[in-house]
C-alpha positions in Angstrom: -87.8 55.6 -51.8 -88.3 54.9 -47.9 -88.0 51.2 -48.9 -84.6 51.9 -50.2 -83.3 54.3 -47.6 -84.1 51.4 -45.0 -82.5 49.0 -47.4 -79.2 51.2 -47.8 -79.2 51.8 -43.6 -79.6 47.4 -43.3 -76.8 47.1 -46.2 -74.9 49.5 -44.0 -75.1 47.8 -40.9 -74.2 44.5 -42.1 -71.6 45.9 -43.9 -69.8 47.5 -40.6 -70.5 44.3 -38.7 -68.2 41.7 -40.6 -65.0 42.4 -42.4 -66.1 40.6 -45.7 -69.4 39.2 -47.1 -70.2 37.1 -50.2 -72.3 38.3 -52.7 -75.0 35.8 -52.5 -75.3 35.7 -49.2 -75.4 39.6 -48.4 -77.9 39.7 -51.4 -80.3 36.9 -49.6 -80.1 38.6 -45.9 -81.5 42.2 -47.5 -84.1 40.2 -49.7 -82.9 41.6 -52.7 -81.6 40.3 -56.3 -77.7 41.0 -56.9 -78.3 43.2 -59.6 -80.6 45.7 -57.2 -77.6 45.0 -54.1 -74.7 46.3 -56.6 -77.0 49.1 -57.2 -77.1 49.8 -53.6 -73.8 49.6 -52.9 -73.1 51.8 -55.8 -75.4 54.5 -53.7 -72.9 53.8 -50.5 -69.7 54.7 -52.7 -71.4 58.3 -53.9 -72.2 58.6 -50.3 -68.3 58.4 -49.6 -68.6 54.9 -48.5 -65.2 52.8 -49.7 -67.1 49.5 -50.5 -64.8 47.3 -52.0 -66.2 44.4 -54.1 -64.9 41.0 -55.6 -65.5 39.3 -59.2 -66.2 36.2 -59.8 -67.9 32.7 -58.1 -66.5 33.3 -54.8 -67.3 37.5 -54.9 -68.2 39.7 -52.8 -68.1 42.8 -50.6 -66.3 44.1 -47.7 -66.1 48.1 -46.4 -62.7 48.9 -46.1 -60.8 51.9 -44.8 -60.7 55.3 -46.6 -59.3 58.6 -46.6 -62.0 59.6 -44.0 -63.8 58.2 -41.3 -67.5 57.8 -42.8 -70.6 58.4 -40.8 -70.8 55.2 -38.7 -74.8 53.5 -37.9 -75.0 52.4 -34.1 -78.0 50.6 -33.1 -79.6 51.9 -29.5 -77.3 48.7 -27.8 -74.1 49.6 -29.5 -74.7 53.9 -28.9 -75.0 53.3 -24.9 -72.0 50.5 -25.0 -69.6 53.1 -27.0 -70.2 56.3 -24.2 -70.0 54.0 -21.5 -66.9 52.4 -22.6 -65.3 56.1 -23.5 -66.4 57.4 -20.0 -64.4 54.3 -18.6 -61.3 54.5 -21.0 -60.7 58.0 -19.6 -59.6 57.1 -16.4 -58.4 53.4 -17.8 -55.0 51.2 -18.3 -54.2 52.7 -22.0 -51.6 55.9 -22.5 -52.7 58.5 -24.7 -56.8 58.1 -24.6 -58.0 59.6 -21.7 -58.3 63.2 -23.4 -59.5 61.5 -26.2 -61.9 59.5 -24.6 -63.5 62.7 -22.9 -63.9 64.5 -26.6 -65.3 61.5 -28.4 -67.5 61.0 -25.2 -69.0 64.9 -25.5 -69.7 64.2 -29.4 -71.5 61.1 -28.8 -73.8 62.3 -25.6 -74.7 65.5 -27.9 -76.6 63.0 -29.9 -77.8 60.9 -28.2 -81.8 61.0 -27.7 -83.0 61.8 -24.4 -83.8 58.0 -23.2 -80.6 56.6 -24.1 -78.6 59.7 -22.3 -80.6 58.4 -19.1 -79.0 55.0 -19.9 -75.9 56.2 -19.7 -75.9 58.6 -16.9 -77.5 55.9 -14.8 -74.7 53.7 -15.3 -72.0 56.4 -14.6 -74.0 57.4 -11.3 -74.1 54.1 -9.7 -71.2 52.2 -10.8 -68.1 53.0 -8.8 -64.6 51.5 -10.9 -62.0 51.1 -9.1 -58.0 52.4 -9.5 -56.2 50.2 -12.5 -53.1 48.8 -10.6 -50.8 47.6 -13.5 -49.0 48.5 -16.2 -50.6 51.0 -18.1 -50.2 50.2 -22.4 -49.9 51.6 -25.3 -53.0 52.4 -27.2 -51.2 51.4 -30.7 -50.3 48.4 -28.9 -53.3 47.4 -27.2 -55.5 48.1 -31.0 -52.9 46.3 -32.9 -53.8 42.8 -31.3 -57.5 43.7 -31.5 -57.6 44.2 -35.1 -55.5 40.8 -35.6 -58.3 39.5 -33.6 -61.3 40.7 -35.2 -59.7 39.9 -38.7 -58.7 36.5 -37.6 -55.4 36.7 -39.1 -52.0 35.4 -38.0 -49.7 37.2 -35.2 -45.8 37.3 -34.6 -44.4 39.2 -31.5 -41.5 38.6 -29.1 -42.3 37.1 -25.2 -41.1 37.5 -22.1 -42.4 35.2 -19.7 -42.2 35.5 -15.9 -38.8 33.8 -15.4 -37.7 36.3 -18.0 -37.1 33.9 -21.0 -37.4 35.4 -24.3 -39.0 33.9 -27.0 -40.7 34.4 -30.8 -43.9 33.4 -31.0 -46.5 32.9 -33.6 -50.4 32.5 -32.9 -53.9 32.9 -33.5 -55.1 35.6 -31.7 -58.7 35.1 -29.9 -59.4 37.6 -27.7 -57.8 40.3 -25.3 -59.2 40.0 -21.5 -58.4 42.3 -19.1 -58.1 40.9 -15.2 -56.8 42.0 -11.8 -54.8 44.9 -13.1 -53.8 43.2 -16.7 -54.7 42.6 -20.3 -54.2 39.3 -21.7 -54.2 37.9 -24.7 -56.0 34.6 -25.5 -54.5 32.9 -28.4 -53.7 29.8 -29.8 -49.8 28.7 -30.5 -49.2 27.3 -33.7 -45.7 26.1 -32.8 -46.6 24.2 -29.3 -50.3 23.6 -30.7 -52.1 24.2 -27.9 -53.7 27.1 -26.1 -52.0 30.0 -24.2 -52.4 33.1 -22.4 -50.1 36.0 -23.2 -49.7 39.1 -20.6 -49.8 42.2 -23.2 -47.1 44.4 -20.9 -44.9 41.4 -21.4 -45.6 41.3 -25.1 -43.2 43.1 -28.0 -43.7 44.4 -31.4 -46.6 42.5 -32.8 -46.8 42.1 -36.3 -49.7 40.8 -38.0 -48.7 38.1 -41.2 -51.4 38.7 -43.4 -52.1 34.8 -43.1 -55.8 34.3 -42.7 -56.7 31.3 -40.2 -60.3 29.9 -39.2 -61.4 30.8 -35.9 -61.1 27.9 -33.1 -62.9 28.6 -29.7 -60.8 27.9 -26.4 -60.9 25.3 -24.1 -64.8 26.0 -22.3 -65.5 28.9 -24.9 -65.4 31.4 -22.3 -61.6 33.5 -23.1 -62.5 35.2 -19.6 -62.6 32.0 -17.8 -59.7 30.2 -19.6 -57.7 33.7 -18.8 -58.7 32.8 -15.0 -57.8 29.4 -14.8 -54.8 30.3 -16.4 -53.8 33.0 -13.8 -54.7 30.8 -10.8 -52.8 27.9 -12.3 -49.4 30.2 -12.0 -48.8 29.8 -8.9 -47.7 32.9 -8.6 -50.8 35.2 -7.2 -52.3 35.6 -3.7 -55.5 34.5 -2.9 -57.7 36.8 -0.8 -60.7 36.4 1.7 -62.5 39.5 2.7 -66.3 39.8 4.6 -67.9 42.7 4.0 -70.5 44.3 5.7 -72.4 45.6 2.7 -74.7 44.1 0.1 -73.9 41.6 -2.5 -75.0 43.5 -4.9 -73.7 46.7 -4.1 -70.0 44.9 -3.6 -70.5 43.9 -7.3 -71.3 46.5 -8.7 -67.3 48.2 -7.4 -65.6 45.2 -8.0 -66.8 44.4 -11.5 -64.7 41.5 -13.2 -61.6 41.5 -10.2 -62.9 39.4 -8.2 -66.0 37.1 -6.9 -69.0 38.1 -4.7 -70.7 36.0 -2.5 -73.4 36.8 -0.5 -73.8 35.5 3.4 -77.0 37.1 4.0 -79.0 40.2 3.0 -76.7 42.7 4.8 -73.1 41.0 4.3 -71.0 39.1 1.8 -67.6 37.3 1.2 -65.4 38.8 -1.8 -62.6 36.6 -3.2 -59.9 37.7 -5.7 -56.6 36.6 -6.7 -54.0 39.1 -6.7 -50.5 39.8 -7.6 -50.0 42.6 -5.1 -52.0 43.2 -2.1 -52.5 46.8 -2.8 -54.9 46.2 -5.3 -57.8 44.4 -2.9 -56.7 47.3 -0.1 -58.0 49.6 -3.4 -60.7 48.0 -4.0 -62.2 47.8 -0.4 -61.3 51.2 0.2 -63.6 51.8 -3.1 -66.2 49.9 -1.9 -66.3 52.0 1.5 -68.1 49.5 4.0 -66.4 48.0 7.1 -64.7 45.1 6.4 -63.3 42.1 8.0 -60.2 40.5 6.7 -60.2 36.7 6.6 -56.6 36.0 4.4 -54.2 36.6 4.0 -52.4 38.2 7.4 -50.0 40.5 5.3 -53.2 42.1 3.9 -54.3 43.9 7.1 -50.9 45.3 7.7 -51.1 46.2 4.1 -54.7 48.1 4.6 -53.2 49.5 8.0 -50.3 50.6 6.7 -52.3 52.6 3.8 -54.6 54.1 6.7 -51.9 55.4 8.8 -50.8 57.4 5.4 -54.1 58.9 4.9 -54.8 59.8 8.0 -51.2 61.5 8.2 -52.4 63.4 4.9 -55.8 64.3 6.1 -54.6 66.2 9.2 -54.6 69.9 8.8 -51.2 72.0 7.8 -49.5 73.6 10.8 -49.8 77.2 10.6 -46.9 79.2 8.9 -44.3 80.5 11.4 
């Protein structure tokens, strides 16, 4: 019996880590004969599991949506990952999660064993994200393109680019990325066949086809790096030079993905971003919360000056009434 409760948790977890799986195949990964994996999978549908299977040659299984959400099987990895990623999402770029977020974050940590609660809180305590400064999205927006993505099928929406053409366009959808304030989509365009990077805020009314496709990797296989080549190719964003007086490491850890750290020695380092607005890297440093010396652009220090003189105006204490 313990044999098969582990076999029924394995059949589980493959099952909720691809969208379909043939027969034979699933059968060979859990060491089992087909007869003894439709049994299984059989004992997932009384559980309220809604395993869908396939006849014939090509046959096979997928777990597709229900009426309810099903008890979901989160390997130590994944468990951490999810909390984190809730704790960020309240205070994130997407309308309509943050409350959310905080709920589905108090029913996970309830759960969770001791040593992976210490995971988590140790990555809340000494990680320090910084204010999103862009456009915040739609959730049903932002989880429309993901699901295109992760079922590889085809995508239709309506662009506007930055010199405010319109246009319909039709892709394979890769990966979302956020960067410097914005999500992006990484896709390929079936009508100019070639590669392209989509800002979501300027995307409209996606609609998936139902058209299936075979999944192509981008140019250097990295959608994060092909997203920042793409950026810096615009033309259109500011590149900043900052030394700070702080350790590499530490930098890192508040500037996360929006920019590059380098360090000059143990007690200093150089961070670089590019930037639409010059707000954002006056954020960040004040996040960051080490003295700081400016090396480009110009604009930025009246930009960071300009933000001191407000906070100091707002820090001094109200005049007394009358």
């Amino acid at each position: 019996m313990a044999d098969t409760s582990a076999r029924m948790l394995r059949l589980l977890s493959l099952l909720q880590t691809h969208r379909y799986w043939p027969g034979g195949e699933l059968a060979e990964r859990l060491g089992v004969s087909p007869r003894t994996l439709r049994r299984d999978v059989d004992r997932l549908r009384e559980l309220g599991y809604p395993v869908q299977a396939t006849r014939g040659v090509a046959g096979g299984y997928q777990l597709r949506a229900g009426t309810a959400v099903p008890p979901l099987l989160l390997d130590d990895a994944e468990a951490v990952a999810v909390a984190v990623g809730l704790r960020t999402a309240a205070a994130g770029a997407v309308t309509g999660v943050g409350e959310t977020s905080v709920q589905a974050l108090a029913k996970i940590v309830q759960l969770l064993p001791p040593r992976l609660r210490r995971q988590v809180d140790a990555v809340a305590a000494f990680t320090t994200p910084a204010s999103w400064d862009g456009p915040t999205l739609d959730a049903g927006l932002l989880t429309g393109i993901a699901l295109a993505c992760r079922a590889e099928e085809e995508l239709r929406f309506d662009y506007t680019d930055r010199g405010g053409d319109h246009s319909r366009r039709r892709v394979e959808p890769h990966r979302l990325v956020a960067l410097g304030g914005r999500w992006y989509l990484v896709a390929f365009d079936l009508d100019r066949d070639d590669w392209r990077t989509f800002r979501v805020d300027r995307l409209a009314e996606p609609t998936a086809t139902g058209r299936r496709f075979r999944p192509r990797q981008p140019p250097g296989g990295d959608a994060a790096a092909f997203v920042q080549r793409a950026v810096a190719g615009a033309g259109v964003r500011r590149r900043v030079l900052v030394d700070v007086a702080a350790p590499a490491a530490e930098v890192a850890r508040v500037v996360g993905g929006w920019g590059r750290v380098e360090a000059l020695d143990g007690g200093s380092c150089r961070l670089r971003m590019e930037v639409d607005s010059l707000d954002w890297p006056a954020m960040v440093l004040g996040a960051v919360g080490a003295p700081f010396t400016i090396v480009e652009p110009a604009e930025l220090t009246d930009r960071v000056r300009a933000m001191g003189e407000l906070f100091l105006r707002s820090a001094q204490p109200a005049a007394p009434a009358g």
